[in-house]
N, CA, C and O atoms as a DFTB+ gen file, in Angstrom:
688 C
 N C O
     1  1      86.172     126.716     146.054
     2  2      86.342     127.328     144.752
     3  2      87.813     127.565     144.410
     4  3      88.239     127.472     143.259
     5  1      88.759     127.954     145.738
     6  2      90.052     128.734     145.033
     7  2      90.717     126.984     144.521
     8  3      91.386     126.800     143.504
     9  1      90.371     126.035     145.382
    10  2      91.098     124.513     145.159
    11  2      90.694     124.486     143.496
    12  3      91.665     124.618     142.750
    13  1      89.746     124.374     143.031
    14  2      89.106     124.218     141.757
    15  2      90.706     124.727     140.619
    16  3      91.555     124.076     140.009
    17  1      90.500     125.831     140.776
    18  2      91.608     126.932     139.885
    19  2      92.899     126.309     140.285
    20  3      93.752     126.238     139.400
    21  1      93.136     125.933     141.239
    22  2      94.586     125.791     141.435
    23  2      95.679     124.727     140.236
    24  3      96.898     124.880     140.163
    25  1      95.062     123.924     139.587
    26  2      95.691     122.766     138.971
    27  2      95.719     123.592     137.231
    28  3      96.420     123.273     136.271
    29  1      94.815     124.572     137.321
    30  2      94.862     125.829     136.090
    31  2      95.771     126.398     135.639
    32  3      96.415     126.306     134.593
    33  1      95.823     127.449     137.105
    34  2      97.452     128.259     137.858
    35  2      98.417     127.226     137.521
    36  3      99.129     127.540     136.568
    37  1      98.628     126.173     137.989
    38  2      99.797     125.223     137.937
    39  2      99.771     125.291     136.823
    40  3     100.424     126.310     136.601
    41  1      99.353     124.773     135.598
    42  2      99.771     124.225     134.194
    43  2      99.632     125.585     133.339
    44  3      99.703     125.629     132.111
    45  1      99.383     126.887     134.350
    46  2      99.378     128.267     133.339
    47  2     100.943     128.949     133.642
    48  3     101.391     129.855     132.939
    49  1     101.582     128.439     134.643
    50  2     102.859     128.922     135.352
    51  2     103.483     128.274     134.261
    52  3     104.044     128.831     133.318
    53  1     103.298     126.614     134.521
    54  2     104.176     125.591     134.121
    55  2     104.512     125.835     132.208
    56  3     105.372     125.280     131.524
    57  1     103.599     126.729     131.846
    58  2     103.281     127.009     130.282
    59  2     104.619     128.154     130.223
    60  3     105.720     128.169     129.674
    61  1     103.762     129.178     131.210
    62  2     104.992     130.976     131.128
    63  2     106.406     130.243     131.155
    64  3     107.157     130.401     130.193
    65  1     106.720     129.588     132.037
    66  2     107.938     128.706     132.927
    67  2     108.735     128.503     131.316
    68  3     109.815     128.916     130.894
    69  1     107.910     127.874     130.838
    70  2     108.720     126.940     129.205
    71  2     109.072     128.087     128.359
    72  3     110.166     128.350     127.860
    73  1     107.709     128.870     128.263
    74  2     108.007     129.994     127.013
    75  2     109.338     131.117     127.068
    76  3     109.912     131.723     126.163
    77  1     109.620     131.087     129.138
    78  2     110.803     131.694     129.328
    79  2     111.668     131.533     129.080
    80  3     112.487     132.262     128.520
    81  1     111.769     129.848     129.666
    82  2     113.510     129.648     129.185
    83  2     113.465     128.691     127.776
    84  3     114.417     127.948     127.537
    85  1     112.598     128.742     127.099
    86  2     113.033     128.605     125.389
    87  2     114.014     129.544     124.932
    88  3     113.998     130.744     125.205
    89  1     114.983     128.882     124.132
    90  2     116.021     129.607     123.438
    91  2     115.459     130.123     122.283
    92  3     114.831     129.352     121.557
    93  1     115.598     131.540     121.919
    94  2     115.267     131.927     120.834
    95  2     115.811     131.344     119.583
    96  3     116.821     130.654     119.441
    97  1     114.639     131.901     118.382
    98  2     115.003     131.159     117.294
    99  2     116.432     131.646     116.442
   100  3     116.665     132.756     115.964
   101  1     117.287     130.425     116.428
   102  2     118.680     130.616     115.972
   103  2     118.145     131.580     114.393
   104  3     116.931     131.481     114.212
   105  1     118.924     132.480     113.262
   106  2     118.706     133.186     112.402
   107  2     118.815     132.412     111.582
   108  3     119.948     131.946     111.458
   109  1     117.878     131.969     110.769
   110  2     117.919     131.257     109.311
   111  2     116.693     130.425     109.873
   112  3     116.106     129.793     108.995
   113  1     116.149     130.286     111.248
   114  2     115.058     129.257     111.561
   115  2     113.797     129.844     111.347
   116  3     112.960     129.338     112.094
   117  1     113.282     130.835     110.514
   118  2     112.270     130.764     109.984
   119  2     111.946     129.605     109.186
   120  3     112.375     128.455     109.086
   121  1     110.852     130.448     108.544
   122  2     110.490     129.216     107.103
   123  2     111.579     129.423     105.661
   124  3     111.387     128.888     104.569
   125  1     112.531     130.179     105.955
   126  2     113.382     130.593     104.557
   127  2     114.578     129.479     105.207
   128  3     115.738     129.487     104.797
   129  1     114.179     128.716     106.076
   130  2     115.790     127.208     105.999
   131  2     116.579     128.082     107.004
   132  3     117.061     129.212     107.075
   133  1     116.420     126.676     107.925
   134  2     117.731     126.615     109.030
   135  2     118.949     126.555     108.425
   136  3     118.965     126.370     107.208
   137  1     120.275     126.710     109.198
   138  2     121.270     126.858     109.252
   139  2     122.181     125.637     109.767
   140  3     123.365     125.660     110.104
   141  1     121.105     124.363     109.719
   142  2     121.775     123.637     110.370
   143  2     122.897     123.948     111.667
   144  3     124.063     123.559     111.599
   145  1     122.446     124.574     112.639
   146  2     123.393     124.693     113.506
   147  2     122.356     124.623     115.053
   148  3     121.243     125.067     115.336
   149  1     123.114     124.041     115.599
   150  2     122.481     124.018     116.963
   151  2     122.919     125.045     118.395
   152  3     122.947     124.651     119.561
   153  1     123.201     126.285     117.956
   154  2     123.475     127.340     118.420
   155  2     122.677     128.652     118.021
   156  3     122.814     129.449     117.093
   157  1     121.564     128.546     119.355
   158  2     120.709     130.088     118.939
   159  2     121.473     131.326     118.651
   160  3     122.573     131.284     119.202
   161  1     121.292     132.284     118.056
   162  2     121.898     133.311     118.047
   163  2     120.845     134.611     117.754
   164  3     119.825     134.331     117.125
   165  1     121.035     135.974     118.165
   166  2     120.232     136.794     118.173
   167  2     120.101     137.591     116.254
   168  3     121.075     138.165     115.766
   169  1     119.046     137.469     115.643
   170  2     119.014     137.839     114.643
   171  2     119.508     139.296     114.366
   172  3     119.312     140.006     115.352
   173  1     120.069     139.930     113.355
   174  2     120.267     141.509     113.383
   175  2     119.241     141.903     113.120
   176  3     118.536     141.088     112.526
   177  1     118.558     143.430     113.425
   178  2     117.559     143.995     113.465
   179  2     117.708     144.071     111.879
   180  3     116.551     144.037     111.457
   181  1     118.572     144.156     110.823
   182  2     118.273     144.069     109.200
   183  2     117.941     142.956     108.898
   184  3     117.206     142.859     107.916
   185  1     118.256     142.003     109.449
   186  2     117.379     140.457     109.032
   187  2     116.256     140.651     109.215
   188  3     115.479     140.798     108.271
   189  1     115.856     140.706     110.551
   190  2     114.303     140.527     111.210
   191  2     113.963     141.449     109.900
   192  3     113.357     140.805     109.043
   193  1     114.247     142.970     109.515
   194  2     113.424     143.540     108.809
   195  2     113.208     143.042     107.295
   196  3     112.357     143.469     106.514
   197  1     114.085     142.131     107.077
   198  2     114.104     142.034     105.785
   199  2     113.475     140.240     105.498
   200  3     113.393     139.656     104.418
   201  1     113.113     139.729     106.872
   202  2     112.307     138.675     106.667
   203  2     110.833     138.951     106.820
   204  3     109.861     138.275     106.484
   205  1     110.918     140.080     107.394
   206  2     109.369     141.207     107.156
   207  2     108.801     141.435     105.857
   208  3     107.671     141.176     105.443
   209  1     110.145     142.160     105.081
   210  2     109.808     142.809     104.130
   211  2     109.565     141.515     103.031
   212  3     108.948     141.815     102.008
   213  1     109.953     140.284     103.161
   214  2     109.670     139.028     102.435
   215  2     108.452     138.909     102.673
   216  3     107.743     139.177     101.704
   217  1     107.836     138.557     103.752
   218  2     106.644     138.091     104.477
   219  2     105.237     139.137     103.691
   220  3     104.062     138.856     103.455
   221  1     106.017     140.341     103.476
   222  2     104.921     140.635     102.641
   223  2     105.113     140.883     101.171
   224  3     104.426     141.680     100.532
   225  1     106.228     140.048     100.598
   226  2     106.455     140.012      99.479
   227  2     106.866     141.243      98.728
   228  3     106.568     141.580      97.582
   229  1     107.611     141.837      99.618
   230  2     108.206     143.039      98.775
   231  2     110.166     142.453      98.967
   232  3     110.955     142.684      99.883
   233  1     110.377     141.555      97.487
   234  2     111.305     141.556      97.460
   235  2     112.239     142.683      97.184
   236  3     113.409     142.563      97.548
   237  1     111.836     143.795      96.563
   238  2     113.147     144.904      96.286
   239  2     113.438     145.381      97.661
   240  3     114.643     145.533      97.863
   241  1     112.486     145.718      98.881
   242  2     112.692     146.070      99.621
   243  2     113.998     145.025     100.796
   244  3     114.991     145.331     101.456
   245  1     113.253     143.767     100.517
   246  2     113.932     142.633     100.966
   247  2     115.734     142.700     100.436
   248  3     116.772     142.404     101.028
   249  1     115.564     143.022      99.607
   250  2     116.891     142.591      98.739
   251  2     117.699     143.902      98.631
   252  3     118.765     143.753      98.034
   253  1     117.350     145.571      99.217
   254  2     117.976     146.292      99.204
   255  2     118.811     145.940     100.654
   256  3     120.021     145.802     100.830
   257  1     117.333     145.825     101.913
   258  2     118.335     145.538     103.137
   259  2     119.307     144.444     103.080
   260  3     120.358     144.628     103.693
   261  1     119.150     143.355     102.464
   262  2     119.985     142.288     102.361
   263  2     121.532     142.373     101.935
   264  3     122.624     142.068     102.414
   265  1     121.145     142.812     101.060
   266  2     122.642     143.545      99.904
   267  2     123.498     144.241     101.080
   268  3     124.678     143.977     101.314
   269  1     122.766     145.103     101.728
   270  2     123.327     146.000     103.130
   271  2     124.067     145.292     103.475
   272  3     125.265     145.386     103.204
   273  1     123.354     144.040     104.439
   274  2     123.679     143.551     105.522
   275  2     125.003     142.476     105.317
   276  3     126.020     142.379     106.004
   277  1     124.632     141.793     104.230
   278  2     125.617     141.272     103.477
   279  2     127.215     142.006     103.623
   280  3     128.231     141.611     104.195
   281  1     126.980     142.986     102.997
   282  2     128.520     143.924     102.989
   283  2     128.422     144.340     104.203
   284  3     129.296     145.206     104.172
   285  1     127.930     144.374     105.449
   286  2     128.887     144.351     106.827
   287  2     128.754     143.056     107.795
   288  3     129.318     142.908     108.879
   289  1     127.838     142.117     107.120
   290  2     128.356     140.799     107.290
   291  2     128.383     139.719     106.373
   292  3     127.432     138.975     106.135
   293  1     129.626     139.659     105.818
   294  2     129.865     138.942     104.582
   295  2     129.769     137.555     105.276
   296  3     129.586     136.779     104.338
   297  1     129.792     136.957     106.235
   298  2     129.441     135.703     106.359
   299  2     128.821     134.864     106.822
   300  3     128.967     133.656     107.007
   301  1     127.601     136.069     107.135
   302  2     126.410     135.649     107.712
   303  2     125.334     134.803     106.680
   304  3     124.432     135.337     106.034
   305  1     125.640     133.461     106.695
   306  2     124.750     132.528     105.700
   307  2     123.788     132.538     105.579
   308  3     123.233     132.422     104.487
   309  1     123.131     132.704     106.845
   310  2     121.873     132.857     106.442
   311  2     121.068     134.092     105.723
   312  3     119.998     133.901     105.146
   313  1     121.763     135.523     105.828
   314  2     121.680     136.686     105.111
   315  2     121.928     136.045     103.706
   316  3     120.975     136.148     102.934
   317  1     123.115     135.356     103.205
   318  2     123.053     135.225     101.792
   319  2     122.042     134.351     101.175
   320  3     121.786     134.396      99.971
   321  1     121.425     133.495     102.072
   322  2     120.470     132.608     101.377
   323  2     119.145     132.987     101.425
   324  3     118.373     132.573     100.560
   325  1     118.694     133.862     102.490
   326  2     117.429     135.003     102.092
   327  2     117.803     135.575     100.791
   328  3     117.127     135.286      99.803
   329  1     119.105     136.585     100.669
   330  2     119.273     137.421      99.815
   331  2     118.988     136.349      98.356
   332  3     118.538     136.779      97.294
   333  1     119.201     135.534      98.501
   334  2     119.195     134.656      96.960
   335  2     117.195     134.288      96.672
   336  3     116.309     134.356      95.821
   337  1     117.395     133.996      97.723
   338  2     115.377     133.745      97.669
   339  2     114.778     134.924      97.213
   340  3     114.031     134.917      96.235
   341  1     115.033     135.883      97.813
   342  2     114.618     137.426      97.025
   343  2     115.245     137.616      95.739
   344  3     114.571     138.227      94.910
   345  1     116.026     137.348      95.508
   346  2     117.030     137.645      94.118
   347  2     115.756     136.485      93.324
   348  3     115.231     136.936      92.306
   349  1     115.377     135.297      93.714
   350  2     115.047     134.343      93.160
   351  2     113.999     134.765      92.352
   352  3     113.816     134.744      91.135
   353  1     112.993     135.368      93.833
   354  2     111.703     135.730      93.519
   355  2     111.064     136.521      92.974
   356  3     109.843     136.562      92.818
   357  1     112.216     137.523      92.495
   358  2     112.223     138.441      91.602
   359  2     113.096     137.966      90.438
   360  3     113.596     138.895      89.802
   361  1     113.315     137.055      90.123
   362  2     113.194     136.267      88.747
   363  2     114.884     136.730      88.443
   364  3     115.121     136.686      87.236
   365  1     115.784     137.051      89.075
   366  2     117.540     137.699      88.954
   367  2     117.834     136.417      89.401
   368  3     118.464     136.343      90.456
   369  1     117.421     135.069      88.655
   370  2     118.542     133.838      88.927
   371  2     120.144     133.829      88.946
   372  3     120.836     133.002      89.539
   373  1     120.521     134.728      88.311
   374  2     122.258     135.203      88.156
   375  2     122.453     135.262      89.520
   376  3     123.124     134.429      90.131
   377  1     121.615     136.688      90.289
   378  2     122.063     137.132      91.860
   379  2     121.503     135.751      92.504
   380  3     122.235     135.215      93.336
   381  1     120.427     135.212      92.230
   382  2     120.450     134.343      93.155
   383  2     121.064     133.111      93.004
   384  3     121.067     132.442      94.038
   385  1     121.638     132.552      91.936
   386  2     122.229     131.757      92.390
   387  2     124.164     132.117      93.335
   388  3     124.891     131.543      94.147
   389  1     124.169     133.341      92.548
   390  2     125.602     133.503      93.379
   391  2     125.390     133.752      95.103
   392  3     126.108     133.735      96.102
   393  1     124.366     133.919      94.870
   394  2     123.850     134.317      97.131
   395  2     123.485     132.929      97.642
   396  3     123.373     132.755      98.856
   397  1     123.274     131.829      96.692
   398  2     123.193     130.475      97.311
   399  2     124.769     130.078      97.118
   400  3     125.359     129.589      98.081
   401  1     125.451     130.285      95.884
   402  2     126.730     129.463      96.277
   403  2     127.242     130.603      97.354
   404  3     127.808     129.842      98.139
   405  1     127.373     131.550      97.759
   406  2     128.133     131.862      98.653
   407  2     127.504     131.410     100.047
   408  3     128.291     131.153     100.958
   409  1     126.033     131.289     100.285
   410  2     126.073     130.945     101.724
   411  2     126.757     129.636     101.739
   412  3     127.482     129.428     102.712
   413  1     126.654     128.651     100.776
   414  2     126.737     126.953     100.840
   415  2     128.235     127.168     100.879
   416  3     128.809     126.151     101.266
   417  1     129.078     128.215     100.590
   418  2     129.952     128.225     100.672
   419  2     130.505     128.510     102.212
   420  3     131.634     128.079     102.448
   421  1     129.883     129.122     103.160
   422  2     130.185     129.808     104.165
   423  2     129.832     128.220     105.144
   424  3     130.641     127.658     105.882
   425  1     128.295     127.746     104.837
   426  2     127.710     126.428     105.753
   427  2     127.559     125.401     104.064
   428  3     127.002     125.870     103.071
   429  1     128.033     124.345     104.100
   430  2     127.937     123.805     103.090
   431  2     127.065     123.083     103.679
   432  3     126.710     122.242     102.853
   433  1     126.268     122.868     105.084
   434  2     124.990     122.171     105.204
   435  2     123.925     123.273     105.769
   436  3     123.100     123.031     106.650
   437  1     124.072     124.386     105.179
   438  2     122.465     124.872     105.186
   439  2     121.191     124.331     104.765
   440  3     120.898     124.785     103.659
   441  1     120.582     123.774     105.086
   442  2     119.491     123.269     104.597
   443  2     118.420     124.109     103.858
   444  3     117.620     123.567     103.095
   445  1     118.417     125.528     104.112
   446  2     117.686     126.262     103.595
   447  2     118.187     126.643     102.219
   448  3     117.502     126.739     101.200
   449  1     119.969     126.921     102.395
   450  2     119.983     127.060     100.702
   451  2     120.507     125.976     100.076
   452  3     121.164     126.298      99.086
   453  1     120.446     124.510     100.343
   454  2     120.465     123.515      99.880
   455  2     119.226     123.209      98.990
   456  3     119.258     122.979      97.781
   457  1     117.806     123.255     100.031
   458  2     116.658     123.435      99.417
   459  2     116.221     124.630      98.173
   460  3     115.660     124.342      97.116
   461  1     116.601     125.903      98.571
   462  2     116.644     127.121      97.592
   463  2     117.260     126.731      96.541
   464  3     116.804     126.669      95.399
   465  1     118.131     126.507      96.846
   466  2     119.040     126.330      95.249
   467  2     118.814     125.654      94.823
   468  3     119.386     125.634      93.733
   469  1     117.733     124.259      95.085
   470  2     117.713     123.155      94.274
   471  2     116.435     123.661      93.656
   472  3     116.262     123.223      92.519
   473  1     115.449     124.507      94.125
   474  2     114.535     125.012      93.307
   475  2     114.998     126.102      91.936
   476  3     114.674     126.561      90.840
   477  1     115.792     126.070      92.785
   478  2     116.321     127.471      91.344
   479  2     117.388     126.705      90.408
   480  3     117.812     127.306      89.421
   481  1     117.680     125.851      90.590
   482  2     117.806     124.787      89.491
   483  2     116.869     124.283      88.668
   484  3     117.076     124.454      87.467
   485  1     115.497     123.473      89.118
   486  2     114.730     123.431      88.685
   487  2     113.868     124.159      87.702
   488  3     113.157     123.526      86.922
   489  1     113.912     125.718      87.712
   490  2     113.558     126.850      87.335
   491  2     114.642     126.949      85.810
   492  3     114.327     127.167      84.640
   493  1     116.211     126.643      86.549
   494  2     116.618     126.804      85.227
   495  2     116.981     125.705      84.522
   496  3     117.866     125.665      83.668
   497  1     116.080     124.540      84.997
   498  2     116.149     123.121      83.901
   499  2     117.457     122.488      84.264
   500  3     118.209     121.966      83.441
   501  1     117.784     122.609      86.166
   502  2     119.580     121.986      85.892
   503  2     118.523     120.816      87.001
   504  3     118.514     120.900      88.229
   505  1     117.689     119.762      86.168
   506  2     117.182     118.973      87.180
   507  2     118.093     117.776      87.563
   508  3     117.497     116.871      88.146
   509  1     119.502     117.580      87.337
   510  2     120.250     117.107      87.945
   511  2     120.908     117.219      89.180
   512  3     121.031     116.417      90.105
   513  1     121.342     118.465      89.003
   514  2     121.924     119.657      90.295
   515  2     120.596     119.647      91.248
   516  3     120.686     119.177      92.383
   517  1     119.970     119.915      91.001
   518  2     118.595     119.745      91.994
   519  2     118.278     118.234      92.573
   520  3     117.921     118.203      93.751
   521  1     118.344     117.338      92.074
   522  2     118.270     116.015      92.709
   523  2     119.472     115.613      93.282
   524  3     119.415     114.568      93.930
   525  1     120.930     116.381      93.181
   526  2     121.941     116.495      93.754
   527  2     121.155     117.213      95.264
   528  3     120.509     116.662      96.155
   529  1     121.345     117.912      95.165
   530  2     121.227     118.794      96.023
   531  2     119.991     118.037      96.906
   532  3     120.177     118.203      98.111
   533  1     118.948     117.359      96.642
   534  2     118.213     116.497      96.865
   535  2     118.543     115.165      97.999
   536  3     118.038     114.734      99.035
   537  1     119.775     114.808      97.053
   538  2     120.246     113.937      97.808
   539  2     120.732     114.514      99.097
   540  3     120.167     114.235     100.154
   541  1     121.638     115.213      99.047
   542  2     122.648     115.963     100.041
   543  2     121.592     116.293     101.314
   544  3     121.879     116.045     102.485
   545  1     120.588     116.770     100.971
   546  2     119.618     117.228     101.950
   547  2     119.217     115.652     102.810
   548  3     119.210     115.593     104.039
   549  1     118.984     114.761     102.148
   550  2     118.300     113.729     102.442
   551  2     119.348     112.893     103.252
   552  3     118.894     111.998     103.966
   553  1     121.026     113.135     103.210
   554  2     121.962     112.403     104.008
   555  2     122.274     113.679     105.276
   556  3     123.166     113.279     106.025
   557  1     121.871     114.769     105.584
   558  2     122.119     115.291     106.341
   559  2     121.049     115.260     107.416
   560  3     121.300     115.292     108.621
   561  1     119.464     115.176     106.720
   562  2     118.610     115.702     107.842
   563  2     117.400     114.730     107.487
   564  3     116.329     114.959     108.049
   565  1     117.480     113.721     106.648
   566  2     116.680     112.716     106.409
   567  2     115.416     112.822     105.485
   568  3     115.559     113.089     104.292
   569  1     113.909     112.565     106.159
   570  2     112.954     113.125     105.615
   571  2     112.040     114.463     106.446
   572  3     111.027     114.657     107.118
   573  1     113.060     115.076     105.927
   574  2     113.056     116.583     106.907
   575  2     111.736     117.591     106.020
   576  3     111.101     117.152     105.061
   577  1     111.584     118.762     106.526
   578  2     111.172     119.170     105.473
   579  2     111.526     119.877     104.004
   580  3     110.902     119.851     102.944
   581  1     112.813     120.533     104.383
   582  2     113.425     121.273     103.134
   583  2     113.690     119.828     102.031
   584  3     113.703     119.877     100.802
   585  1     113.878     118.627     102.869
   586  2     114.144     117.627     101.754
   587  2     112.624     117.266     101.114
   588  3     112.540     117.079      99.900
   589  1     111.756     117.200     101.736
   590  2     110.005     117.431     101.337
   591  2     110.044     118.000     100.428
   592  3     110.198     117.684      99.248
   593  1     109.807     119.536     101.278
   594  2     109.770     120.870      99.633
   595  2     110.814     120.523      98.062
   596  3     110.354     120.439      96.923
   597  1     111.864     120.416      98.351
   598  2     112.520     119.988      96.997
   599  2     111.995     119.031      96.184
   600  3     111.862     119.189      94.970
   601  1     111.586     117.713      96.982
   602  2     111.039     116.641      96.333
   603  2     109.989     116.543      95.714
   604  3     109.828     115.770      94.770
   605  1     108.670     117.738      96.409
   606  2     107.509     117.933      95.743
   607  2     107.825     118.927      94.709
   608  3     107.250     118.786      93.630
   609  1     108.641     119.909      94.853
   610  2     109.169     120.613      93.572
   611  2     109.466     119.897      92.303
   612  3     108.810     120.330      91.356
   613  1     110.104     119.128      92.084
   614  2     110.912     118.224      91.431
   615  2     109.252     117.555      90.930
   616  3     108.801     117.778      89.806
   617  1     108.495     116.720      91.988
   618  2     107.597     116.255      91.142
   619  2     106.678     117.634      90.533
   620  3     106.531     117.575      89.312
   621  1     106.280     118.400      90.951
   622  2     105.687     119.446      90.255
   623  2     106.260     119.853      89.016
   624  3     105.581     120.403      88.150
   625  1     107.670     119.572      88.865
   626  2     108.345     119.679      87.764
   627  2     108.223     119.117      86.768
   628  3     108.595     119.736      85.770
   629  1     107.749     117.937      86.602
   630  2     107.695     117.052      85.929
   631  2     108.894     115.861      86.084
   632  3     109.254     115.090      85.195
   633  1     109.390     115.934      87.433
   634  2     111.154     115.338      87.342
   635  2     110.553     113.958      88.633
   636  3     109.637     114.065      89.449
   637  1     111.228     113.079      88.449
   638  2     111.544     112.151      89.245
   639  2     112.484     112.064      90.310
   640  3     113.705     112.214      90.262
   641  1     111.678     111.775      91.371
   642  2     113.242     111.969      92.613
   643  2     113.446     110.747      92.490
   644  3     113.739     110.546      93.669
   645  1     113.572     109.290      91.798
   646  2     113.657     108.899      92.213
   647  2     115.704     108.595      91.458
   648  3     116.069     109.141      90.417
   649  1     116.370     107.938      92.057
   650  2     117.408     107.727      91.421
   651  2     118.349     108.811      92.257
   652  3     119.380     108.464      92.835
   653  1     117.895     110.045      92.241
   654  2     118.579     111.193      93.298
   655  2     119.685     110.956      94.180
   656  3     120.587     111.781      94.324
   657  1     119.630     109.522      94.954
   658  2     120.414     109.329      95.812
   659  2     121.713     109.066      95.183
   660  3     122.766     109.616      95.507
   661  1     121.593     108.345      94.428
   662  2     122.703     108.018      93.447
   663  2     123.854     108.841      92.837
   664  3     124.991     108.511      92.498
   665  1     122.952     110.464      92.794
   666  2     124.030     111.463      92.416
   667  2     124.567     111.758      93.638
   668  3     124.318     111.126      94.665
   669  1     125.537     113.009      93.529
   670  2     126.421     114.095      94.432
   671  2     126.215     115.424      94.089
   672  3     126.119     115.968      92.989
   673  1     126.138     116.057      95.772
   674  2     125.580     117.470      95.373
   675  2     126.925     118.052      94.804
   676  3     127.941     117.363      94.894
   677  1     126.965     119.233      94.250
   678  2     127.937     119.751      93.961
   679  2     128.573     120.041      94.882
   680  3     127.988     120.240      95.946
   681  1     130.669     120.227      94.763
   682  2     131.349     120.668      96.022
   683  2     131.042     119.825      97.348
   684  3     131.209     120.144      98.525
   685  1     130.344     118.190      96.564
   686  2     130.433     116.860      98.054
   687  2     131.530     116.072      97.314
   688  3     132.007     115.055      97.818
């Protein structure tokens, strides 16, 4: 009987073994867009809370901690490109687009607010800038998903990706 279990044990160790030494998820690697960077880093306890407070769709709450975290880390990109998704989702396209140009400003290949911002273009009818931004996604990380989400945006839009490649994102 104990022989039976043993090859169990093995592939239940061999499971714990992986889940240990996985590197935690770098900050921006939720579903709100990586950071394009291949360096984990430990999220601040105001992120984690304020990708909480998204998760259940309380952007004011989202967007008070953000604003915080922002002003004692002004260059934490991925803080500004949550903060713009909340700004978004509460319909303050002004704040959110200035929290996407500043992260793209900090990582000009975030993929998360490459993707964000090209929706919030879309929203405000700049379906050029969005198939910019389209493109840009599509020479950095291919047929990834943030380049997906934009593209089905765009067709939900009524817009054509096709031709996209042809433009330049803004600030390329």
């Amino acid at each position: 009987m104990p022989l039976r279990r043993t090859p169990f044990l093995v592939a239940l160790l061999a499971c714990a073994a992986s889940l240990h030494s996985a590197p935690s998820l770098a900050v921006g690697g939720s579903y709100y867009g990586g950071s394009h960077n291949d360096t984990p880093r430990q999220a601040a306890p105001s992120y984690t809370r304020a990708e909480s407070y998204v998760a259940q769709r309380d952007y004011d709450a989202a967007t008070r901690e953000l604003s915080a975290l922002v002003q004692a880390e002004p260059r934490n990109a991925d803080a500004w490109n949550l903060l713009g998704y909340s700004s978004r989702r509460l319909r303050n396209y002004v704040a959110a687009d200035a929290a996407y140009a500043r992260a793209l400003d900090l990582n000009p290949n975030h993929l998360g607010a490459l993707e964000y911002q090209g929706e919030l273009f879309i929203l405000m009818r700049r379906y050029d800038a969005a198939k910019a931004n389209l493109t840009r996604l599509f020479d950095l990380c291919g047929a990834c998903e943030e380049h997906g989400d934009l593209q089905q945006a765009l067709v939900r839009a009524g817009q054509s990706a096709t031709g996209a490649k042809r433009l330049k994102a803004p600030g390329s």
